[in-house]
C-alpha positions in Angstrom: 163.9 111.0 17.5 166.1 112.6 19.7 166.9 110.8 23.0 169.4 111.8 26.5 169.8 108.6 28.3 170.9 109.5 32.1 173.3 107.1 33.6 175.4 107.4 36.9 178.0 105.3 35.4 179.1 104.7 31.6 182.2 103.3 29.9 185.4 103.8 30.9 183.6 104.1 34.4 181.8 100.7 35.4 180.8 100.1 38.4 178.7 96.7 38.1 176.8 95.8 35.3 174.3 99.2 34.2 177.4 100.6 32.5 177.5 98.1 29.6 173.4 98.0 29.6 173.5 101.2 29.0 176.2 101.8 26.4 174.7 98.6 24.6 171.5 100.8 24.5 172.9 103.6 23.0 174.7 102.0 20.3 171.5 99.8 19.8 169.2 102.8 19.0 171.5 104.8 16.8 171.6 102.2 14.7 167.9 102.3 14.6 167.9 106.2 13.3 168.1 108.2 17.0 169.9 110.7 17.7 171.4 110.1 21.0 173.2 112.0 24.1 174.3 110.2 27.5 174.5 112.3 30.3 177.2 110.9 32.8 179.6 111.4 35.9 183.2 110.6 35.7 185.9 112.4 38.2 188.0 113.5 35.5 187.1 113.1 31.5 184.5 115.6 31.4 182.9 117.2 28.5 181.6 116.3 25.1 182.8 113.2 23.1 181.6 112.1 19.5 181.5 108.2 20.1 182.8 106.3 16.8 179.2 103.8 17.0 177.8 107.2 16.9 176.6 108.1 20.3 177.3 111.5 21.9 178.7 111.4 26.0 178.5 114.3 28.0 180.4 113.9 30.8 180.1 116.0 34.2 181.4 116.0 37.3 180.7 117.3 40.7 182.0 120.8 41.6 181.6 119.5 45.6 184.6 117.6 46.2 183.6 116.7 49.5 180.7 115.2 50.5 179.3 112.9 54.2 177.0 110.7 51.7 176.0 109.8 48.5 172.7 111.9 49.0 174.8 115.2 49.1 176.8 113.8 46.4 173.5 113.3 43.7 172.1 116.1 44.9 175.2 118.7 44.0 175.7 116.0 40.6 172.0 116.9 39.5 172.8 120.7 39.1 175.4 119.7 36.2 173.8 116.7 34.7 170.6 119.6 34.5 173.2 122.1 33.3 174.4 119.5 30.5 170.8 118.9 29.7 170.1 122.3 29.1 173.4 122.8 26.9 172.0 120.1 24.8 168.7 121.7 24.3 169.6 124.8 23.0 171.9 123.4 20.7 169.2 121.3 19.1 167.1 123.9 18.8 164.7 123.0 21.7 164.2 119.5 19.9 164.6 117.3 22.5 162.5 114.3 22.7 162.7 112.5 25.6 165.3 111.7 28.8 165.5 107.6 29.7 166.7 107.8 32.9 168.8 104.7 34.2 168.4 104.2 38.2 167.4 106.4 41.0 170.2 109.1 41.0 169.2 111.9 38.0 165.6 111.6 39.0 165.6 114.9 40.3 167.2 116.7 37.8 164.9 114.5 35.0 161.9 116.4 36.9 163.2 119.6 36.7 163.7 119.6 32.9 160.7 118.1 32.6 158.5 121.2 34.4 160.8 123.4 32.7 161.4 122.6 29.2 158.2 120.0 29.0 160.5 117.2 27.9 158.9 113.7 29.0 161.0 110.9 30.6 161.3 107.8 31.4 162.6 105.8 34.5 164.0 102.8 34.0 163.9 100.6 36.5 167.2 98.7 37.0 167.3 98.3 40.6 165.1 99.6 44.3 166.1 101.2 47.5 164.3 98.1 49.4 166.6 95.3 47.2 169.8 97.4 47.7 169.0 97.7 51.6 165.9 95.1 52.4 163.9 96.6 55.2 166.0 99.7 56.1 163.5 102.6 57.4 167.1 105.2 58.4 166.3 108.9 56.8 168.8 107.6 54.3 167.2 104.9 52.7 163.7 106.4 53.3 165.2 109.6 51.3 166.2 108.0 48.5 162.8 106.0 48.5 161.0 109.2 48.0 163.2 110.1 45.0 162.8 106.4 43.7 158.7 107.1 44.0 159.0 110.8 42.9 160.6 109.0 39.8 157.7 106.2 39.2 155.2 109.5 39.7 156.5 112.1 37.3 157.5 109.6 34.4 155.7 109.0 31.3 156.5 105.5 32.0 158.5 102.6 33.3 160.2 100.1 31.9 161.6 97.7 33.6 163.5 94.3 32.8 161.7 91.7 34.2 158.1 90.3 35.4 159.0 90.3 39.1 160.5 93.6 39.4 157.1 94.9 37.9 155.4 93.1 40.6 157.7 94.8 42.9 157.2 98.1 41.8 154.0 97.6 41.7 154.2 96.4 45.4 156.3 99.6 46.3 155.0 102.0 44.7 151.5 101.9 43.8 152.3 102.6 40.6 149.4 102.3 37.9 150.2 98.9 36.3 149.3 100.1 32.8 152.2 102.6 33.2 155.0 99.8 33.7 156.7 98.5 30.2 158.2 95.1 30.8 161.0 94.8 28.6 164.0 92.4 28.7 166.6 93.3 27.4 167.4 89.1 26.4 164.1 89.6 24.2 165.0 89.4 20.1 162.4 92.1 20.7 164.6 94.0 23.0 165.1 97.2 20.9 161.9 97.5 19.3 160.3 97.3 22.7 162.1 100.0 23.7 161.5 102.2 20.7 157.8 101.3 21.2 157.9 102.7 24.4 160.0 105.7 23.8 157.3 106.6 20.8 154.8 106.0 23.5 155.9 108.4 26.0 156.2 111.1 23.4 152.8 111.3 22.3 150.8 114.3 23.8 154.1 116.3 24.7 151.8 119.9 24.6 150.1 118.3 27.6 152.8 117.7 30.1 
């Protein structure tokens, strides 16, 4: 299997606690036999690196330097994390598997490669618009709500970390509770859950 994990923030760049989550991920499934690429921002190391556990980091960053929000700012960032994406693709050979996408800001570009190249993806869930900001209606939280739901509507499936955030996605959302994976990551389980899921949500792929 061949995996791209989408990440808004990745060692050397940690910003609370997603960053070693999702590194820990990474190195967790190569070890288990996937092939994997994280897609990430960082203001300056951009590029390609071979990890030595064996993960490969692409690094972007934003060709707008300025920007009056973080909207503008994901927005611009999509284009190259999609650009990186497609790098990746064609390198493999158009074997791509699946994108894991970690938080709410590389849904849109997870979208687009999915109409476009039919790769499946998954959102997980680390964290919701209505937590971050509890019972803001502004256009800015109500726009990055609709991405957050684009996300829970377009992906093969959720997974998310905990009983109550399925409830509150469920809550949110509307999602269809059969498409939510609860999966801790404190589980002995953890990894295998996750692979479980990610052979899940490749199934069918000739009919997304």
């Amino acid at each position: 299997m061949r995996v791209v994990i989408f990440s808004w923030e990745y060692p050397p760049r940690i910003v609370g606690q997603l960053a070693n989550h999702v590194k820990n991920l990474a190195s967790q499934l190569v070890k288990n036999s996937v092939e994997v690429y994280v897609v990430t921002y960082h203001d300056s190391q951009t590029g390609r690196h071979d990890d030595s556990d064996g993960v490969k980091t692409v690094r972007v960053t934003n060709p707008v330097r300025t920007h009056i929000g973080v909207l503008t700012w994901v927005l611009t960032l999509n284009q190259e994390v999609e650009r990186a994406t497609a790098d990746i693709y064609y390198s493999v050979n158009r074997h791509l598997d699946l994108i894991d996408i970690h938080d709410w800001h590389f849904i849109p570009a997870a979208v687009t490669l999915k109409k476009a190249m039919k790769i499946p993806f998954i959102y997980s869930v680390d964290s919701l618009e209505e937590h971050r900001s509890h019972g803001a209606n502004y256009p800015f939280n109500m726009a990055i709500k609709s991405i957050e739901w684009l996300g829970t509507y377009e992906a093969k499936s959720l997974i998310v970390k905990s009983e109550w955030m399925r409830n509150e996605v469920l809550r949110l959302y509307k999602v269809p509770a059969e498409k939510i994976k609860t999966v801790s990551p404190d589980s002995p389980r953890w990894i295998e859950d996750i692979l479980t899921t990610y052979m899940d949500a490749t199934e069918g792929r000739s009919s997304i």
